[in-house]
C-alpha positions as CSV (number, residue, x, y, z in Angstrom):
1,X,171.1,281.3,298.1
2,X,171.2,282.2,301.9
3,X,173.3,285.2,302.7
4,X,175.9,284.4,304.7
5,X,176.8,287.4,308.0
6,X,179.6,286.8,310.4
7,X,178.5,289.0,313.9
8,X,181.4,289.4,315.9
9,X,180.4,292.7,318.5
10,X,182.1,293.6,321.5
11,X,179.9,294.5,324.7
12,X,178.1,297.8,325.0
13,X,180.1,299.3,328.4
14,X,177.2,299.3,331.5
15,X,174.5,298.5,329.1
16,X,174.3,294.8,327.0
17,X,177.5,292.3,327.0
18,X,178.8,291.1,323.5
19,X,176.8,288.3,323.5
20,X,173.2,290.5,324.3
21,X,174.6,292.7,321.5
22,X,175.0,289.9,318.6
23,X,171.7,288.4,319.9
24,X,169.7,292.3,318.6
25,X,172.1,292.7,315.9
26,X,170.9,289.1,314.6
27,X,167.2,290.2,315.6
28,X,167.5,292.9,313.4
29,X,169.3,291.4,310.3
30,X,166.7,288.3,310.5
31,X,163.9,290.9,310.3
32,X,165.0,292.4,307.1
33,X,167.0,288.8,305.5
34,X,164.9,286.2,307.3
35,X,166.9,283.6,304.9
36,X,169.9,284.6,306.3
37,X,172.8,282.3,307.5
38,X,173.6,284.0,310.7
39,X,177.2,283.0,313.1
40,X,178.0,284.7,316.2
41,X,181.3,285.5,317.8
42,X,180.9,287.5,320.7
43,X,184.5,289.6,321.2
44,X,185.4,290.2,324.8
45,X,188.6,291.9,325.6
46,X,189.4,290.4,329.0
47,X,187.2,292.8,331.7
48,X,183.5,292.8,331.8
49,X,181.6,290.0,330.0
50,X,184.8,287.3,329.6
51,X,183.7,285.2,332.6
52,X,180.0,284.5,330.5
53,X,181.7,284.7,326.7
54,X,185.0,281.9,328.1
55,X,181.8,280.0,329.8
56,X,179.9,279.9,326.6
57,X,182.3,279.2,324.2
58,X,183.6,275.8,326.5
59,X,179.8,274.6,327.6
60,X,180.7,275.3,331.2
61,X,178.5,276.4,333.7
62,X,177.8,280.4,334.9
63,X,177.2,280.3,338.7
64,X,175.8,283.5,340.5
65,X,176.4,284.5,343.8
66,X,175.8,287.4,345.9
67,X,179.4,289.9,346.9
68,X,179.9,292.8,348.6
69,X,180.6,295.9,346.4
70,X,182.9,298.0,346.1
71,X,181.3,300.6,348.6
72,X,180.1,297.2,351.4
73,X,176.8,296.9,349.3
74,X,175.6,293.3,348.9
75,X,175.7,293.2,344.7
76,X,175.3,290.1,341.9
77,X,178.7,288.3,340.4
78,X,179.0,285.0,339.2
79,X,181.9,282.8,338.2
80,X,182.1,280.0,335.6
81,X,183.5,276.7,335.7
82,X,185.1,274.6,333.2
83,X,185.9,270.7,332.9
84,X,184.6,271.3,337.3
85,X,187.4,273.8,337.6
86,X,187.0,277.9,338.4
87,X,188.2,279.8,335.8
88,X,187.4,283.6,336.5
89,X,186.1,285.0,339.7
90,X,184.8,288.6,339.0
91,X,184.7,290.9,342.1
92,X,181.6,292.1,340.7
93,X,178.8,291.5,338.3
94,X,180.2,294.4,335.2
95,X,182.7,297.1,335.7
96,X,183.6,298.6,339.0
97,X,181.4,301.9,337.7
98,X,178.8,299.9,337.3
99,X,178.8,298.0,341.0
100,X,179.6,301.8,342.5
101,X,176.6,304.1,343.1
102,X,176.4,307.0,341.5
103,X,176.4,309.2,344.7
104,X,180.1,307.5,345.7
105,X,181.6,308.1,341.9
């Protein structure tokens, strides 16, 4: 009998999102319990990472774009659409620390 394992992570802050977390944490389980029934619930609290996890969890689409940054920088974002319809815009791709360069913190 398969062993059943709910992943439910939150995102890693200016490293992996929840979704790249659950995605290792299931790597590793399946490594040691290949037979194992794995689910994912990426957890996202609202800031960086709920544009991707809201577009995931409705089969919308994730669109990237280019923005300027918080310190006039050209930087990634993207915003998701659902049922043709924009449902976050993020100012920047991640947290504001993230988008700002280190010299400027």
């Amino acid at each position: 009998m398969a062993l059943n394992i709910l992943i439910a992570p939150s995102g890693f802050k200016e490293s992996l999102d929840a979704k790249e977390v659950a995605d290792c944490i299931a790597t590793g389980i399946l490594k040691v319990l290949p037979d194992a029934c794995i689910r994912k619930a990426p957890l996202v609290d609202g800031g960086e990472g709920f544009t991707k996890a809201l577009v995931a969890a409705n089969n919308g689409t994730l669109h990237s774009l280019k923005v300027t940054g918080p310190v006039g920088e050209a930087i990634d974002s993207h915003f998701g659409l659902l049922g043709g319809k924009i449902t976050k815009r993020l100012s920047w791709n991640g947290s504001s620390s993230r988008a700002t360069p280190c010299s400027f913190r």
